[in-house]
N, C-alpha and C positions, 0 to 999 in steps of 0.2 A: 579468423573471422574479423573483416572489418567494418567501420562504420560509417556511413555515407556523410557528407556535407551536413545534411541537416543535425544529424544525432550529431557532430563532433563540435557543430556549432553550440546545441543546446545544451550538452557535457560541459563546454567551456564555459558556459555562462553559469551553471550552478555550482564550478568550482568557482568563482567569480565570487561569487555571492557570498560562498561558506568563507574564504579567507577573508573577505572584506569584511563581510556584514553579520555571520553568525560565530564564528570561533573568535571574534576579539572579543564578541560578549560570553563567550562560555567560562563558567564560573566564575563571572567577571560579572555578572547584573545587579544595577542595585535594588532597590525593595521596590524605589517604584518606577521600575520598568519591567514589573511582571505585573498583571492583572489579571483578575479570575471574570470570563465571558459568562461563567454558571457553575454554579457547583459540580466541582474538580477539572474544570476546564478552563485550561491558563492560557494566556497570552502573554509574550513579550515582546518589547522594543524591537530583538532579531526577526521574529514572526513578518511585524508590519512591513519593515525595513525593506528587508529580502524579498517579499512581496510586492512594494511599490517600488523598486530597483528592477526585478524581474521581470513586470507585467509588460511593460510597454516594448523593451528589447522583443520578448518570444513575439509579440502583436507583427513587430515589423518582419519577420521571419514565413511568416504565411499569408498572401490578400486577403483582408478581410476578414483577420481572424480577431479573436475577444477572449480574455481570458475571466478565467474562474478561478479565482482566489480564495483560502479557505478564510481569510481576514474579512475579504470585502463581501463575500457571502456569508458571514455571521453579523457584518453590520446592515447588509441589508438582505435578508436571505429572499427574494423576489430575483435576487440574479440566477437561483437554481430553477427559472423559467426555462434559462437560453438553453440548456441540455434539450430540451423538447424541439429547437429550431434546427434548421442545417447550415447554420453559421458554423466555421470550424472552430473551436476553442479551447484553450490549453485551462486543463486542472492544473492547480499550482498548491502547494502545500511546502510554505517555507521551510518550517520547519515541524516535518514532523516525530510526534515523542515528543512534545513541548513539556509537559510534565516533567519528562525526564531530563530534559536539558537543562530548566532551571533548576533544577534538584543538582545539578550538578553528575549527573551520570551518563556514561558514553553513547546509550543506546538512542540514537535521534538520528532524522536525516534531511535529508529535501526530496522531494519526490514532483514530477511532472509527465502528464497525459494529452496529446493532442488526440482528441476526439472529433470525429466526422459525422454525421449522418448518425448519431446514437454508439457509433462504433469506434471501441481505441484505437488508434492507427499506429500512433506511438508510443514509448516507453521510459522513462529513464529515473534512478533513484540513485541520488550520492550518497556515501554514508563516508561525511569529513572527516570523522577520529582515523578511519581506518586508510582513507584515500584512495577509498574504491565504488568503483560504478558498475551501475545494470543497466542495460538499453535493449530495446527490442522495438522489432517491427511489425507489424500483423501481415503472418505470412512468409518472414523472414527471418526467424529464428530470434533468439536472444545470446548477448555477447555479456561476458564479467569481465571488467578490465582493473588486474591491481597492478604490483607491483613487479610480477614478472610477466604482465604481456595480456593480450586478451585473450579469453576462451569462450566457446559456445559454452552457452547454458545449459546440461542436459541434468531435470530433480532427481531424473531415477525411480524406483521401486522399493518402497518399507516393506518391511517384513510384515508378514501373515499375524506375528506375533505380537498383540498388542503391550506384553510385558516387553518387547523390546526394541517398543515404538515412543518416541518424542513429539508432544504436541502440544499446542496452546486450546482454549478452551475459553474462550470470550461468551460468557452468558447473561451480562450483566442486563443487557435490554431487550433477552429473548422473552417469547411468549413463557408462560411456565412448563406447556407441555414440551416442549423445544426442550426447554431447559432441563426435564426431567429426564429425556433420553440421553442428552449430552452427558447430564453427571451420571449416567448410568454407564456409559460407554469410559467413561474417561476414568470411574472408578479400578479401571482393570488397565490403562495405561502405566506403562514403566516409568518416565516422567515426563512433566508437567513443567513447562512457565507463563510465563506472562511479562512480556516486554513491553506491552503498551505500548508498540510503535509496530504502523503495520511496513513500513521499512524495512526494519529489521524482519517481522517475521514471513513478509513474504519472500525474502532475498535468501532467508533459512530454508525456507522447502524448496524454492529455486535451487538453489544448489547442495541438494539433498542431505542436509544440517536436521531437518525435522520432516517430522511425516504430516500432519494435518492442525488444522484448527480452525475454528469455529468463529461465525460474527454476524450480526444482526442486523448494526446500524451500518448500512453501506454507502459514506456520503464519498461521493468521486474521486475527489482529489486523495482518500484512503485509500482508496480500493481499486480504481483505471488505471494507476501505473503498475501496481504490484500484479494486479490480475491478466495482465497482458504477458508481462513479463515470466509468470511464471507458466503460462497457456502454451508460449513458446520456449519454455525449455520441459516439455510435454507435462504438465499438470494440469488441475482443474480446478474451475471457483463456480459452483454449480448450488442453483436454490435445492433445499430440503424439501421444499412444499413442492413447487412445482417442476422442479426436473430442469428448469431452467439456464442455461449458464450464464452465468454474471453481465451486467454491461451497465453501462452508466447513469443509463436513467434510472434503475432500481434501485431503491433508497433503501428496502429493507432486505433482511434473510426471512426465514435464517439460510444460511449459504453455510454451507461446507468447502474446503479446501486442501487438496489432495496433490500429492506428489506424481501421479497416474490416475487412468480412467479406474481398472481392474478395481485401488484399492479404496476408489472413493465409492466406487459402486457398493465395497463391502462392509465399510464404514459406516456408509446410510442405510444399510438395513440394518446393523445392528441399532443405530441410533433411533431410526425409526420401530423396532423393537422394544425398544427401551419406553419408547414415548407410549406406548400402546395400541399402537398399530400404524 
């Protein structure tokens, strides 16, 4: 599987970024080129950087497009107006796992979404420690490209068996009843993590590494690239409440995220079980 013009153009520019802009600061930041936006929410120097380096290149790539940066939308968040217009606009997430980057730990990435009319169209997440990428197209599959060549994306099928099933479990900003069926369901999961970068853990049920996890706060540039990407390599990012499947404008869950239709169908009855009806 190969990837067209656009995807290899927008591949080469986040690998761009990450050499230039984000891995010469990785474990390399000083005290204060990290800043907290709100409690446990960091920002660094690589964030902005990569961001005001990125925005203007993806702009000229499409007429007329604008992007949405996770930087310039926490300093002015009125720019998550333009999701509602049919301007085309790229979600950009320098760096995300910023937490985890200044902490010094591998799991972070970049992530970016060109969305149209409410709808992802495209896809793509680097993760520089490893020097591999996910891209997809809506409608046209998803490709993983490392070090020996590209592959389609296919997540595959978890086991029936929740003892020997892997998932993440994000409930930190669910309603409580949400919350109570989640830990009810995940009390009987084999194991459990939490990487705090949805990089990482959407590109894990993409390439059938884990089977499900949970999330609430659905801001775009989290959730557009990973949920596309993993849409086409056959899984699902689907609201709990309303039956939904994910897309950009919806800021909140709770959402569920599944490797397959079959196992997210059975997932959410039990979770919803759990919650009390």
């Amino acid at each position: 599987m190969t990837m067209d013009v656009l995807a290899e153009t927008v591949a080469l520019l986040m690998k761009e970024a990450a050499a230039e802009i984000v891995m010469p600061r990785f474990r390399a930041l000083a005290a204060h080129e990290i800043e907290e936006k709100s409690p446990t929410d960091l920002v660094t120097i690589a964030d902005r950087e990569a961001e005001l380096w990125l925005s203007p290149r993806l702009e000229r790539l499409v007429a007329g497009s604008r992007v949405l940066g996770e930087e310039a939308a926490a300093a002015a968040p009125a720019l998550l107006s333009h999701l509602h217009d049919d301007t085309p606009l790229w979600t950009v997430d320098p760096v995300d796992g910023t937490g985890n980057f200044a902490a010094g730990r591998e799991t972070f990435g970049l992530m970016i979404a060109l969305v149209e009319q409410g709808q992802t169209r495209r896809a793509w997440i680097y993760l520089p420690i490893e020097q591999e990428l996910a891209a997809a197209e809506q409608g046209g599959g998803a490709v993983w490209i490392d070090a020996s060549g590209a592959h389609r994306l296919e997540a595959g099928c978890p086991t029936a068996n929740p003892a020997s099933q892997h998932a993440s479990f994000y409930t930190r900003f669910m309603p409580e009843d949400w919350k109570k069926g989640i830990e009810s369901y995940a009390a009987n999961v084999g194991s459990t993590s939490a990487f705090l970068c949805s990089a990482v853990d959407y590109t894990n049920v993409a390439r059938g590494r884990h089977d499900f996890i949970t999330y609430h706060r659905m801001l775009p540039w989290d959730h557009a690239p990973g949920s596309l990407i993993l849409r086409e390599a056959g899984g699902v990012v689907r609201n709990l409440e309303t039956d939904e499947d994910y897309a950009p404008r919806t800021l909140e869950g709770p959402h569920l995220v599944a490797r397959d239709e079959e196992s997210w169908e059975r997932v959410a009855a039990a979770i919803r079980e759990g919650r009390g009806g």
